[in-house]
C-alpha positions in Angstrom: 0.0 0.0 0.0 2.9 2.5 0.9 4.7 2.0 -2.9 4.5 4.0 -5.6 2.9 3.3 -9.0 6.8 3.1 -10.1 7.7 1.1 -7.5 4.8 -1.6 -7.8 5.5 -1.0 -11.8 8.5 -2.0 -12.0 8.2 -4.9 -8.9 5.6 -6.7 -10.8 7.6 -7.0 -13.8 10.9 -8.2 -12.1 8.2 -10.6 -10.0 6.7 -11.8 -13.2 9.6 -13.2 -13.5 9.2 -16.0 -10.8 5.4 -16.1 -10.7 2.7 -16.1 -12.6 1.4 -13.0 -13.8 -2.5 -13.9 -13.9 -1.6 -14.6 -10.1 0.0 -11.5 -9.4 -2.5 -9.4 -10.8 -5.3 -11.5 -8.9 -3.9 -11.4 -5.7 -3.3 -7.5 -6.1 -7.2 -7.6 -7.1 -7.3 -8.9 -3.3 -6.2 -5.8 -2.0 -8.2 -3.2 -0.5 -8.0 0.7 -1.4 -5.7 0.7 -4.0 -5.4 4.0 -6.3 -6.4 3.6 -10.1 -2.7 4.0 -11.1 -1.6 1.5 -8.3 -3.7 -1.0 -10.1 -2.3 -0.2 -13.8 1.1 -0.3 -12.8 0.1 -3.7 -11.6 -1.0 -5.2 -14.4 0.8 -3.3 -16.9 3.9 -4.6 -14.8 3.0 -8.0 -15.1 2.6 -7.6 -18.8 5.9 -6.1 -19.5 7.6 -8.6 -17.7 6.1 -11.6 -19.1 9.2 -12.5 -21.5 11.1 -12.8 -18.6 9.7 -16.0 -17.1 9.9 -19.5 -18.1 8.5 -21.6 -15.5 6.1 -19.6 -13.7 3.6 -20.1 -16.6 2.3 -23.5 -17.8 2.8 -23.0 -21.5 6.2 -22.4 -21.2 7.5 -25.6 -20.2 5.4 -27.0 -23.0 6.8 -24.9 -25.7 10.6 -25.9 -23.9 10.0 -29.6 -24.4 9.0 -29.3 -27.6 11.6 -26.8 -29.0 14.7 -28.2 -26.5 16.0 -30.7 -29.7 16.7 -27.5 -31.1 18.1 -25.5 -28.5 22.4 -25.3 -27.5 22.7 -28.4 -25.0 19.1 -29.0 -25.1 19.1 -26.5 -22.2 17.9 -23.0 -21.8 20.6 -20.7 -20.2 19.1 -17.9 -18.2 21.4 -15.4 -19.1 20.3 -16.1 -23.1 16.8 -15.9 -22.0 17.6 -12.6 -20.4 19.5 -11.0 -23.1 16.6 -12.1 -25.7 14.1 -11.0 -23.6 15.6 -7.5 -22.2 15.1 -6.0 -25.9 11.1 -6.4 -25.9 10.7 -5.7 -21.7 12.6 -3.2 -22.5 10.0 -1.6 -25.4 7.3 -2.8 -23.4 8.5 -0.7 -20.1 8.6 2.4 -22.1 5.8 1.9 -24.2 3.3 1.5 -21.3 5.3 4.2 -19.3 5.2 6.9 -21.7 2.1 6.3 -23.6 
């Protein structure tokens, strides 16, 4: 309740990261009181951050099995999947931050 709209902003999309946004968004639904921009930085939050997770959504893992023949060591290195995702989080952040 005491953070900002940047602060819950920009938590939600490093937290998207390690759990599901639908979930974060819901349980911030839970909450009592909170400003209009409190609960679009939220969910926009959760949105831009999105590229960043592979396990905390179910389709992910999915879309892993199916594509690791193809990937370096059959493995997905978290540092790759930071650098390919940082571009578009990255466009997102602003986009949503600006607009």
């Amino acid at each position: 309740m005491s953070m900002s709209s940047d602060q819950v902003f920009y938590g939600a999309t490093i937290l998207t990261a390690f759990t599901d946004n639908a979930a974060l968004t819901y349980l911030g639904s839970l909450v009592e009181g909170l400003s209009d921009s409190f609960k679009y930085a939220l969910v926009t939050g959760a949105v831009t951050g999105g590229g960043l997770t592979i396990i905390a959504n179910a389709p992910n893992p999915a879309g892993f099995a199916i594509l690791k023949g193809s990937l370096e060591d059959e493995a997905i290195h978290p540092i790759g999947l930071l650098l390919a995702a940082a571009v578009p989080t990255l466009v997102a952040a602003l986009a949503f931050r600006i607009l």
